[in-house]
C-alpha positions in Angstrom: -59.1 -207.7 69.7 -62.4 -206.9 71.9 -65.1 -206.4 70.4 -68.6 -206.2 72.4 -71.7 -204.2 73.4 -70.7 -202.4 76.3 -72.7 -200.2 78.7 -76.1 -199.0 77.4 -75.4 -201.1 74.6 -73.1 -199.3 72.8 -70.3 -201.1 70.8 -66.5 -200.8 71.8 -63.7 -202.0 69.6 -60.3 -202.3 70.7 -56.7 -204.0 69.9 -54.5 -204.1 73.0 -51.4 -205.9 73.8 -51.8 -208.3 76.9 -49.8 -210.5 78.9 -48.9 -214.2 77.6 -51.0 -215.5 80.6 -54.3 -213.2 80.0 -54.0 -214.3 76.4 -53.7 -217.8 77.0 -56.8 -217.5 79.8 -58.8 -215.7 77.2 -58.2 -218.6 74.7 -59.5 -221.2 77.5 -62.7 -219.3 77.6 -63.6 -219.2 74.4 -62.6 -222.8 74.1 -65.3 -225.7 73.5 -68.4 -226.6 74.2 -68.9 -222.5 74.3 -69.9 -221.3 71.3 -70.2 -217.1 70.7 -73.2 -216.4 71.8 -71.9 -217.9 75.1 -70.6 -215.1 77.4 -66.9 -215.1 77.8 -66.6 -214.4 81.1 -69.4 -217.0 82.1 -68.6 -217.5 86.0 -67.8 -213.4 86.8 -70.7 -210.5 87.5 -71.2 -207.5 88.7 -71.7 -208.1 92.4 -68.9 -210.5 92.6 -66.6 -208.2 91.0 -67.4 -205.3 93.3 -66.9 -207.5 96.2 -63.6 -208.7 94.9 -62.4 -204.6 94.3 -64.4 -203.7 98.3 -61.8 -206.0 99.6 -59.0 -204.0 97.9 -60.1 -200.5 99.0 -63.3 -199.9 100.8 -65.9 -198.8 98.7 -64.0 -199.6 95.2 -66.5 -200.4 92.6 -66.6 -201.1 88.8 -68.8 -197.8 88.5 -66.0 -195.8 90.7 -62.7 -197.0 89.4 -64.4 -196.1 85.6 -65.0 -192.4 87.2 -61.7 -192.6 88.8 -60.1 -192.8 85.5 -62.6 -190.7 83.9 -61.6 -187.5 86.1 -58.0 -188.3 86.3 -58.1 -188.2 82.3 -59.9 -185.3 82.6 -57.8 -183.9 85.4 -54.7 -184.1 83.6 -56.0 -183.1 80.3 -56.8 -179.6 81.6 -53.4 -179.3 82.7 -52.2 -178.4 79.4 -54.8 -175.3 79.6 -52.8 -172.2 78.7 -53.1 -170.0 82.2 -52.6 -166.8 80.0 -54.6 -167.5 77.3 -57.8 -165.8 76.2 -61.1 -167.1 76.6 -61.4 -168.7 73.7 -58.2 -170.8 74.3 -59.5 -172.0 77.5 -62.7 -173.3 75.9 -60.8 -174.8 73.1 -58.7 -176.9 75.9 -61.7 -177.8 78.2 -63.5 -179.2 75.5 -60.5 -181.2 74.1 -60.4 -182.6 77.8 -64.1 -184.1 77.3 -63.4 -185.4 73.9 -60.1 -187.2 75.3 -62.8 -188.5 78.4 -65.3 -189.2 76.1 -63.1 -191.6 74.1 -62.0 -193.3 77.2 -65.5 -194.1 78.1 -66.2 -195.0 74.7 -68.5 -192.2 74.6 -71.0 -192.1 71.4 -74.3 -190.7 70.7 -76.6 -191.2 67.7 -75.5 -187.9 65.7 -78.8 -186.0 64.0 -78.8 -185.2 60.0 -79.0 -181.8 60.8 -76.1 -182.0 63.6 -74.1 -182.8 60.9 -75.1 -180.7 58.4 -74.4 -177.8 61.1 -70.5 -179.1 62.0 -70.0 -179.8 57.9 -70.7 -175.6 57.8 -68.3 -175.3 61.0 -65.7 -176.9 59.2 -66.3 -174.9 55.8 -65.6 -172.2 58.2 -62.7 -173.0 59.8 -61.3 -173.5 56.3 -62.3 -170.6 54.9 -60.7 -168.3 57.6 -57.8 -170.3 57.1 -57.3 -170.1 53.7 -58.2 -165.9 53.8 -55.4 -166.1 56.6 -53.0 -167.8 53.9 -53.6 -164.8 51.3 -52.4 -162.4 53.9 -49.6 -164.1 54.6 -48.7 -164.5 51.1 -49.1 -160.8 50.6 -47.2 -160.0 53.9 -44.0 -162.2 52.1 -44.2 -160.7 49.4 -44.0 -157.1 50.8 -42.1 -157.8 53.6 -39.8 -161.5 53.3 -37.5 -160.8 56.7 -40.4 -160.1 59.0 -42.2 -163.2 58.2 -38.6 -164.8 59.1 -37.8 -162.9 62.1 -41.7 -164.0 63.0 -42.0 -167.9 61.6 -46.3 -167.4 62.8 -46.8 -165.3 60.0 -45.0 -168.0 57.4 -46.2 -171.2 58.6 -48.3 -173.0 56.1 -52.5 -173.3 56.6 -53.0 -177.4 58.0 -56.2 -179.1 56.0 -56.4 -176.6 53.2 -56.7 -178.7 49.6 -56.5 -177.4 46.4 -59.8 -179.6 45.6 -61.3 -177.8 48.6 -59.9 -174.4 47.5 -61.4 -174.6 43.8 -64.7 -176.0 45.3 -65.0 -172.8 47.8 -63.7 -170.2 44.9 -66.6 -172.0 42.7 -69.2 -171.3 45.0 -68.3 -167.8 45.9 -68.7 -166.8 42.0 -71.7 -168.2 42.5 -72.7 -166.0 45.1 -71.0 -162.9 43.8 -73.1 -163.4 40.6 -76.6 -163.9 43.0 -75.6 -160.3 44.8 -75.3 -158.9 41.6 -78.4 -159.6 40.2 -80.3 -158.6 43.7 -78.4 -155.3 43.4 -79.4 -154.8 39.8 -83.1 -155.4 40.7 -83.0 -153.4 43.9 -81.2 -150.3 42.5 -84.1 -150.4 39.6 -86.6 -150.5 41.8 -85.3 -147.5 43.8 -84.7 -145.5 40.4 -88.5 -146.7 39.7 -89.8 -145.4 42.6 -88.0 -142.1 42.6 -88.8 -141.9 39.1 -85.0 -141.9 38.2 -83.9 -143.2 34.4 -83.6 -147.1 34.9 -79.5 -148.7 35.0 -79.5 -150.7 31.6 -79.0 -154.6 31.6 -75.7 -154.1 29.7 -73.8 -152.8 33.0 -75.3 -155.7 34.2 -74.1 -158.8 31.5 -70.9 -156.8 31.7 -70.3 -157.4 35.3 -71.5 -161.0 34.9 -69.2 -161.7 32.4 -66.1 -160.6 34.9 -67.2 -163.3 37.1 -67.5 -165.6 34.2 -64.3 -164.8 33.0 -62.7 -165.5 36.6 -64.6 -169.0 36.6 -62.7 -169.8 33.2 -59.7 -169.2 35.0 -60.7 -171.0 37.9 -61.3 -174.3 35.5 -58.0 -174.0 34.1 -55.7 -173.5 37.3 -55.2 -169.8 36.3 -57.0 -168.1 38.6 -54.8 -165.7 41.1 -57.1 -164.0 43.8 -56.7 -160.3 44.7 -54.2 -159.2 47.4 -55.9 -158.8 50.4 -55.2 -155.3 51.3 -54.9 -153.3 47.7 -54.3 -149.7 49.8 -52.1 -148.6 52.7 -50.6 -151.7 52.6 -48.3 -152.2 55.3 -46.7 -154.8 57.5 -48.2 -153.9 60.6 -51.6 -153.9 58.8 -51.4 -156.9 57.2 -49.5 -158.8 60.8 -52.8 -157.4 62.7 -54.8 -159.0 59.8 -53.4 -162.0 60.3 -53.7 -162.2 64.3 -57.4 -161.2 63.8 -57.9 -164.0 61.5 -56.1 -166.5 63.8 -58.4 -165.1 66.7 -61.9 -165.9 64.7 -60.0 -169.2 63.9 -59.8 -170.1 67.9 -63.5 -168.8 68.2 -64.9 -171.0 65.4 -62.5 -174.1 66.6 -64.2 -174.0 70.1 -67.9 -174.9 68.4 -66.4 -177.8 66.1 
């Protein structure tokens, strides 16, 4: 198990398997009189260790063998970038490269409150396209069972969506659906007011309110059932090209996380 400050300070953990011999060396060095503020590798540094890898391979040092492995990492990583795909895709791989580099290099960076205030909303949205793509694919079974088989895309279940998250998101968007309705109430008024029109009475209001109300209830008690997606001209193409346009602001909104 190593665990140490590493370059610029910054700690790096790791459990590897070594040979019997490097183990038993590593054992010697820690061995007595040291204690652990002693340095474990007391009689090495870095000018004798780039002398030792210069007689290997002219000019082989620590720095280049570590940027060797770094771009080779990164090298092969962007192999796996789909030639064909769209722009999106390509970004999505490139930036999987760095992260696979990054943790090779034990790459880390102090992380800002508001940094990750902004990837916790990336991730919300991630979800929430995923979870608006899972109520079209529900409808599209429903409507159309053998196309979702003859095309598996269109059936395979959403990864990371929770029923805790699911309630959590529903909860809030009452929330918000209760907020526009309010604003809407206001504004209307105030446009009747100006144009001297009768005022719309608060009873249309509550009454609209209490539909949201009534689908929080539901909500609480694990009875709530959203609305089909598409309520008119439903079709399979319609609700297929829904689904692929969903999956393509899911790649978009992928590439920033």
């Amino acid at each position: 198990m190593f665990d140490f400050l590493g370059k610029d300070s910054i700690r790096y953990i790791n459990e590897v398997t070594v040979e019997p011999k490097v183990f038993k060396n590593l054992k010697l060095f820690k061995a007595p009189p040291k204690t652990e503020k002693d340095l474990l590798f007391d009689r090495l540094n870095t000018a004798s260790l780039n002398k030792h890898l210069n007689q290997i391979m002219d000019g082989l040092t620590a720095k280049v063998f570590r940027t060797y492995n770094a771009s080779y990492t990164f090298q092969e990583e962007l192999k796996k970038t789909p030639t064909d795909g769209t722009v999106a895709e390509k970004i999505l791989a490139y930036n999987r490269a760095n992260r696979e580099v990054a943790v090779l290099c034990n790459h880390q960076r102090t992380v800002s409150k508001a940094h990750e205030g902004q990837m916790g909303r990336i991730n919300d949205r991630i979800l929430e396209i995923k979870y608006k793509r899972s109520l079209v694919k529900k409808q599209l079974k429903e409507i159309d069972p053998d196309y979702v088989k003859k095309h598996p895309k269109y059936g395979k279940k959403e990864e990371g969506l929770t029923s805790k998250w699911i309630k959590q998101y529903l909860a809030e968007q009452f929330i918000k659906e209760k907020e526009k309705l309010k604003k809407r109430f206001e504004l209307d008024n105030e446009k009747r007011k100006q144009a001297g029109e009768p005022l719309i009475d608060e009873y249309e209001l509550t009454e609209q309110l209490d539909a949201v109300a009534e689908k929080e209830k539901q909500l609480a008690k694990g009875e709530y059932e959203p609305d089909p997606p598409l309520k008119t001209n439903v079709t399979t193409e319609r609700l297929a090209a829904k689904v692929d346009k969903l999956s393509e602001q899911l790649m978009n909104a992928e590439t920033l996380a």
